[in-house]
PAKEDO-489167 format. One record per residue (C-alpha): residue number from 0; residue in one letter; x, y, z. Coordinates in pm, 1 decimal, padded with zeros to 6 digits. Layout:
<kefis>
i; aa; x; y; z
NUM; A; X; Y; Z
...
</kefis>
This chain:
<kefis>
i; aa; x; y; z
0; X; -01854.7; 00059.9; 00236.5
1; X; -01511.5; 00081.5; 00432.3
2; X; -01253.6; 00336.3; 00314.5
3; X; -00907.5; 00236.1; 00286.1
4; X; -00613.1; 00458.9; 00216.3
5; X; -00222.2; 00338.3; 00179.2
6; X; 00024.4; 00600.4; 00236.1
7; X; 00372.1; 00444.2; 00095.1
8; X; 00708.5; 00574.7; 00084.1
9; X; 00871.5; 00771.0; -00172.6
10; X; 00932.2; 00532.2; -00522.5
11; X; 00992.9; 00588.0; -00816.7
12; X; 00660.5; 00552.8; -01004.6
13; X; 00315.6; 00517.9; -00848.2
14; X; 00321.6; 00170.6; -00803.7
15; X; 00687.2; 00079.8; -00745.9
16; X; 00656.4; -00143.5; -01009.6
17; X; 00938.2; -00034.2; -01250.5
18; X; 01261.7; -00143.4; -01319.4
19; X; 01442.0; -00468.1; -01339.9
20; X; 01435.7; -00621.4; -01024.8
21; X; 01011.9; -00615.3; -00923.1
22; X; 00909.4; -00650.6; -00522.5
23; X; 00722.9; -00934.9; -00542.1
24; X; 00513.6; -00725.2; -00211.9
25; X; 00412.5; -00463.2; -00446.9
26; X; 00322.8; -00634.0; -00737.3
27; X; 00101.9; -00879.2; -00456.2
28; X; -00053.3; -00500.6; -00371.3
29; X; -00145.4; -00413.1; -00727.0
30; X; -00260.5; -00724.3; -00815.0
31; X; -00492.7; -00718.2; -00498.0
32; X; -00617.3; -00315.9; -00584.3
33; X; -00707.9; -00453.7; -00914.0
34; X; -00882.7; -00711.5; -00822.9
35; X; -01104.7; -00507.1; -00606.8
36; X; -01148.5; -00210.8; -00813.1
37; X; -01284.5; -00477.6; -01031.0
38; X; -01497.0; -00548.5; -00779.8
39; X; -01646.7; -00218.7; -00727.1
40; X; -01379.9; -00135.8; -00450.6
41; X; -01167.3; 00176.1; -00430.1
42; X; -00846.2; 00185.2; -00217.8
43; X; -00671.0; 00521.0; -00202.1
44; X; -00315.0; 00493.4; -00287.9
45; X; -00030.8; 00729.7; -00251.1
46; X; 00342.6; 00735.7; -00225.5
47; X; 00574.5; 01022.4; -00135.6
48; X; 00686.8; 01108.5; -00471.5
49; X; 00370.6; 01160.3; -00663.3
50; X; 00115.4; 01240.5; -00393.3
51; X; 00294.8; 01432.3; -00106.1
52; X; -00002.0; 01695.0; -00051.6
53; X; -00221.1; 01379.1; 00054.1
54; X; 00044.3; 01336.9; 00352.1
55; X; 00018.2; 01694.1; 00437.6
56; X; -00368.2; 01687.2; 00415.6
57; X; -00427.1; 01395.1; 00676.8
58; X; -00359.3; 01470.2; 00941.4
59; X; -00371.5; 01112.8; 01123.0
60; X; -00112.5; 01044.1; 00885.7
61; X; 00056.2; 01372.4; 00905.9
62; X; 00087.0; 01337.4; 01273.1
63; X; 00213.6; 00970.0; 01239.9
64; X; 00508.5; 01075.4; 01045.8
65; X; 00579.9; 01368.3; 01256.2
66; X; 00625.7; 01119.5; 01568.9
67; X; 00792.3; 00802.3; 01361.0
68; X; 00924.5; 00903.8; 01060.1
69; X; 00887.7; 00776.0; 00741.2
70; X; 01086.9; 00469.9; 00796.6
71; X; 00734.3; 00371.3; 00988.2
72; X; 00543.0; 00345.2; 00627.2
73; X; 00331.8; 00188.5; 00448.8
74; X; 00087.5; 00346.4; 00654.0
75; X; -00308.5; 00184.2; 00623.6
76; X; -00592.2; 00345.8; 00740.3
77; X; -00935.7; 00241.3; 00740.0
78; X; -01219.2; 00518.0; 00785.5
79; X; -00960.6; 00744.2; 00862.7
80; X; -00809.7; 00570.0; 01120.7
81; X; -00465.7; 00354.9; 01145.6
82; X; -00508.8; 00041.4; 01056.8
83; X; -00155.1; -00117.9; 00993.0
84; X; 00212.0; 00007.7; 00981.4
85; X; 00551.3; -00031.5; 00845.0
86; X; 00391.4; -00331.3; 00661.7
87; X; 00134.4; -00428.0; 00362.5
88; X; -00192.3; -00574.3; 00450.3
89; X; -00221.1; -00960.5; 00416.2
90; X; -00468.8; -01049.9; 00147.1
91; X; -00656.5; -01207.8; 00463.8
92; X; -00672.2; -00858.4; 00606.6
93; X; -00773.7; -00722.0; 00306.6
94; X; -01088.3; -00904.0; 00349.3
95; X; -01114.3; -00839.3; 00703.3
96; X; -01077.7; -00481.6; 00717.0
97; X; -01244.5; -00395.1; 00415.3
98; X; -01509.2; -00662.9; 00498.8
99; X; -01532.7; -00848.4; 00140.3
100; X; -01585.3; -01165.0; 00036.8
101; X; -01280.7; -01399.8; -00016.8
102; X; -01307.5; -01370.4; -00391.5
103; X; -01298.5; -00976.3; -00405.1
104; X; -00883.3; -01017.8; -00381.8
105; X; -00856.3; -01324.2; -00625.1
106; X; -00664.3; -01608.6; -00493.0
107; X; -00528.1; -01667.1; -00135.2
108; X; -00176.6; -01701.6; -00138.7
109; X; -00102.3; -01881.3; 00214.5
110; X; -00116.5; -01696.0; 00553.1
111; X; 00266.1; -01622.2; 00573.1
112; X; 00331.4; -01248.1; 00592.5
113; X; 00585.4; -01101.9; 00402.8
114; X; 00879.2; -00852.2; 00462.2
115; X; 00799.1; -00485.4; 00483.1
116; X; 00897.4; -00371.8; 00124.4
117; X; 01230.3; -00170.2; 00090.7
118; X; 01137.0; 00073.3; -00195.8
119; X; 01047.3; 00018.6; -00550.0
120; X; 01290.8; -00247.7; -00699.0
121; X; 01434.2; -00005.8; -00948.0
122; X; 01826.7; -00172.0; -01038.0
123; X; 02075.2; 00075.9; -00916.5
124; X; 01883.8; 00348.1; -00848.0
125; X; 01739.9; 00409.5; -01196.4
126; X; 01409.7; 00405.9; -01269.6
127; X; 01222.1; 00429.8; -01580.5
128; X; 00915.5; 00570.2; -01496.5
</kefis>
């Protein structure tokens, strides 16, 4: 089975899903990592804030941010190699990339791709987690 890893920017909790104002993005990302975990189907995820020794650890994505920044995440690799950048996987690519069956990330939500998320949706810069 194919190994995926996401490597997000800093936020505020572990799945950016806190506070008022929720990007829809993120909560499409959850939703899809549940769905496959269900599945049988484990996708590494870490962001900034609660995982920053996994950044220093990879080097392909240590590297990455050395050269772009960290204005250039989410970073996606598949068997340790970059996959996608500055932008979420479609749930299309999810299958693709992973190589699952259609049903192994629930529902297809068109093919439109959607902005590159802008943090974690907390109002005002409070979180509460």
């Amino acid at each position: 089975m194919k190994k995926m890893e996401i490597f997000e920017p800093a936020m505020c909790c572990s799945t950016g899903l806190c506070g008022v104002s929720v990007d829809p993005e993120l909560l499409r990302i959850s939703t899809v990592l549940n769905t496959l975990k269900n599945n049988g189907v484990q996708v590494g995820r870490f962001n900034l804030t609660n995982a920053p020794q996994e950044f220093v650890t990879n080097k392909t994505v240590n590297d990455f941010i050395r050269e772009k920044g960290v204005d250039g995440l989410p970073v996606i690799t598949v068997d340790g190699n970059i996959a996608i950048t500055g932008r979420y996987p479609s749930n299309e690519e999810f299958i693709k990339l992973l190589d699952v069956p259609e049903h192994f990330v629930g529902k297809i939500a068109g093919g439109a791709e959607t902005e590159k998320s802008k943090g974690c949706g907390c109002s005002g810069g409070g979180c509460c987690c």
